[in-house]
C-alpha positions as CSV (number, residue, x, y, z in Angstrom):
1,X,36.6,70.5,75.5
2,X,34.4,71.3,78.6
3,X,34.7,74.5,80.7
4,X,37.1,74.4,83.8
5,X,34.5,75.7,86.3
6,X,32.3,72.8,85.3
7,X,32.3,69.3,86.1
8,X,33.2,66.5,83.5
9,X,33.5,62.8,82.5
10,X,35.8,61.2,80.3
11,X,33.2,58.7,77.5
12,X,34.7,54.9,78.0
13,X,34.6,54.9,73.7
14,X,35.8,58.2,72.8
15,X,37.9,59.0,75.5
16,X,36.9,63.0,75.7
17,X,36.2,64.7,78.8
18,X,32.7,65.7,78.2
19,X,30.2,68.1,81.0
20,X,28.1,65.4,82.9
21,X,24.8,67.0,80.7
22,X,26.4,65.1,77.7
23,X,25.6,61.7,79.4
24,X,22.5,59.8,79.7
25,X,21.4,58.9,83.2
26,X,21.9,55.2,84.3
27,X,21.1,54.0,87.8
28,X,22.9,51.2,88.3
29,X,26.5,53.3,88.0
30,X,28.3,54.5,90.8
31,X,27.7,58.6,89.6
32,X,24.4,57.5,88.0
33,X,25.8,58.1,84.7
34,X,26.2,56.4,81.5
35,X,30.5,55.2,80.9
36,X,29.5,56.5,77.2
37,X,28.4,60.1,76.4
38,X,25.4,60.4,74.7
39,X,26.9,61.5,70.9
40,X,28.7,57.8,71.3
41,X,25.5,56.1,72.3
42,X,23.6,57.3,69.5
43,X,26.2,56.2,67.0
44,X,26.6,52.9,68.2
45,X,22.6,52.3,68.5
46,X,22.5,53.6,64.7
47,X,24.9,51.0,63.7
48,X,23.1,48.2,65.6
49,X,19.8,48.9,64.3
50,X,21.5,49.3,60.3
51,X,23.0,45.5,61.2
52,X,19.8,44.1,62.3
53,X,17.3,46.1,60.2
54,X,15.7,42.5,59.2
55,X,15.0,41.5,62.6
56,X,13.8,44.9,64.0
57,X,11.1,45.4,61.0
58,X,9.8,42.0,61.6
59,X,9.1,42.8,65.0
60,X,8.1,45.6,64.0
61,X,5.3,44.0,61.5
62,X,4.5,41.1,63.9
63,X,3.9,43.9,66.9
64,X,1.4,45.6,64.5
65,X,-0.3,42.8,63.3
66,X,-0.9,41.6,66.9
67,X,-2.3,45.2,67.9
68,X,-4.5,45.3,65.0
69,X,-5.8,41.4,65.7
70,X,-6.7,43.0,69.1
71,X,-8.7,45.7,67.8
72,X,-10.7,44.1,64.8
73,X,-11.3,41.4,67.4
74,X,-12.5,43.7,70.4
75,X,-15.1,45.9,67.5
76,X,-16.5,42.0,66.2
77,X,-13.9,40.9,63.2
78,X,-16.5,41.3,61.0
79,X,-17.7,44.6,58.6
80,X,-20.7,45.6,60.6
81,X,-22.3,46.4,56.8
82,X,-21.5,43.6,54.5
83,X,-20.0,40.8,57.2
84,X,-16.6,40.4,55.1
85,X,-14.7,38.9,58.0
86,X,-11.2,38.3,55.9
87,X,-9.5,40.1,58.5
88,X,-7.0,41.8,55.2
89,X,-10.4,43.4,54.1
90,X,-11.1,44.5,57.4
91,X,-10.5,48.5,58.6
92,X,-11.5,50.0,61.9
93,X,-14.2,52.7,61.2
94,X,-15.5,56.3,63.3
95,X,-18.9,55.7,63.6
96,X,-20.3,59.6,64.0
97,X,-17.1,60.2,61.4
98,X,-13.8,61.9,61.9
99,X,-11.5,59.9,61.6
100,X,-9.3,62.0,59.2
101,X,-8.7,64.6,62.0
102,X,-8.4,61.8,64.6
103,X,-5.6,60.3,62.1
104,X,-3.9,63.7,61.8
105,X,-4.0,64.8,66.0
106,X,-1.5,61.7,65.8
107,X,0.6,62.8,62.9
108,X,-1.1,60.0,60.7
109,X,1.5,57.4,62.0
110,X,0.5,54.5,60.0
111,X,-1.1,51.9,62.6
112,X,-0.8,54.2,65.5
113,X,-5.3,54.1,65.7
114,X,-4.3,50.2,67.1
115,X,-2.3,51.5,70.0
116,X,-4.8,54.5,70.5
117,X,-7.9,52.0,70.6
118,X,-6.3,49.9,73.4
119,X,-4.9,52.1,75.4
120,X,-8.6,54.0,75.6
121,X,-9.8,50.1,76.2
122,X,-11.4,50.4,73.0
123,X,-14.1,52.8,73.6
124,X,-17.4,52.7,72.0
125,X,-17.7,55.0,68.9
126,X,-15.8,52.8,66.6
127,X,-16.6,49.5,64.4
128,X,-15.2,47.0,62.2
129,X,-15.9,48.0,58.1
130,X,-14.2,46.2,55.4
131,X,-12.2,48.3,53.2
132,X,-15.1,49.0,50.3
133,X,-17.9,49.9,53.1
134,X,-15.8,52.3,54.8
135,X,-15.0,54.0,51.5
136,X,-18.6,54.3,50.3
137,X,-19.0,55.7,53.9
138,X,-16.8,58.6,53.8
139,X,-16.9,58.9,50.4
140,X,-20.6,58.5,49.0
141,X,-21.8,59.2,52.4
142,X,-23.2,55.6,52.9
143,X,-22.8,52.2,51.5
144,X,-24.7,50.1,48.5
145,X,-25.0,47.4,50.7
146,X,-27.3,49.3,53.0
147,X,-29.4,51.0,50.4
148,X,-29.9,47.2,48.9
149,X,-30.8,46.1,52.3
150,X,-33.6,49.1,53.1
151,X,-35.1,48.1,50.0
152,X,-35.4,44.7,50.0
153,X,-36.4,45.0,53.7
154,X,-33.4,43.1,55.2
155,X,-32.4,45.0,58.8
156,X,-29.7,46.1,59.4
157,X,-26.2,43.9,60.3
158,X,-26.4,45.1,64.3
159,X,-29.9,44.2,64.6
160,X,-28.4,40.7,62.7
161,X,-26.6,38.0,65.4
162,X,-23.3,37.1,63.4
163,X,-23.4,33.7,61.9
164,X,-20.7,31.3,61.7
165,X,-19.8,32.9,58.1
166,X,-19.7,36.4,59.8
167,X,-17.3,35.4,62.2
168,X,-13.9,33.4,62.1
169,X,-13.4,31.6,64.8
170,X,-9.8,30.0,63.7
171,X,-8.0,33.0,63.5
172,X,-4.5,32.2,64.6
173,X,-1.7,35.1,65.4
């Protein structure tokens, strides 16, 4: 299959002579090669993720539920508006708006905003909403809770220290 003028390996599964490109690079072998060619590799890692699809979607879930802890923890685990702190209520909101064109510069990838947030050491700009604030907000352009709030004269939640209600302190992984 490969050319005589250049150099090949012969894949430990499929026993072809392949050009060295077709091979991932490994370190540890004596040509720093990989003893399967790539075509090989991917099929083999196709069929062990299809076997344990169970396993590798709950780590999946538990991995993003541990990044999204982090975040809603890091912003105050409680909506900055109404202080809903059920953290399945909770959403991370763009303060100054945005966040639909921040969602799409990452190819809106479900919970990728969790990973973004800590590897930028969740920068300011951002806060903890529950789900029905943060739709008022982007859709009504502010939230009932507030308006209720001006006009009874109550200030506003960040001028408010959280109270034991606002915040749950048991939250367990």
């Amino acid at each position: 299959m490969a050319d005589q003028g250049c150099p090949t390996k012969t894949c430990s599964t499929c026993s072809e002579a392949k050009p060295l490109d077709q091979y991932y690079s490994r370190k540890n072998n004596l040509d720093g090669l990989s003893g399967q060619c790539r075509k090989c590799v991917c099929k083999q890692t196709s069929s062990w993720f299809q076997k344990n699809k169970d396993r590798v979607n709950a780590g999946k879930r538990a991995w993003n539920r541990k990044l999204r802890r982090e975040a809603l923890e890091a912003y105050g685990a409680f909506c900055q508006c109404c202080g809903e702190s059920a953290r399945e209520f909770l959403a991370i909101d763009h303060i100054n708006g945005g966040g639909s064109k921040h969602r799409k510069s990452y190819r809106n990838a479900g919970n990728y905003i969790f990973l973004w947030l800590r590897k930028h050491a969740y920068p300011k700009g951002f806060q903890v909403l529950c789900h029905n604030c943060n739709f008022a907000k982007s859709h009504y352009g502010g939230c009932p809770h507030n308006e209720q709030q001006r006009k009874v004269g109550v200030p506003s939640q960040d001028k408010i220290a959280p109270t034991r209600a606002m915040t749950n302190e048991s939250w367990a992984g």
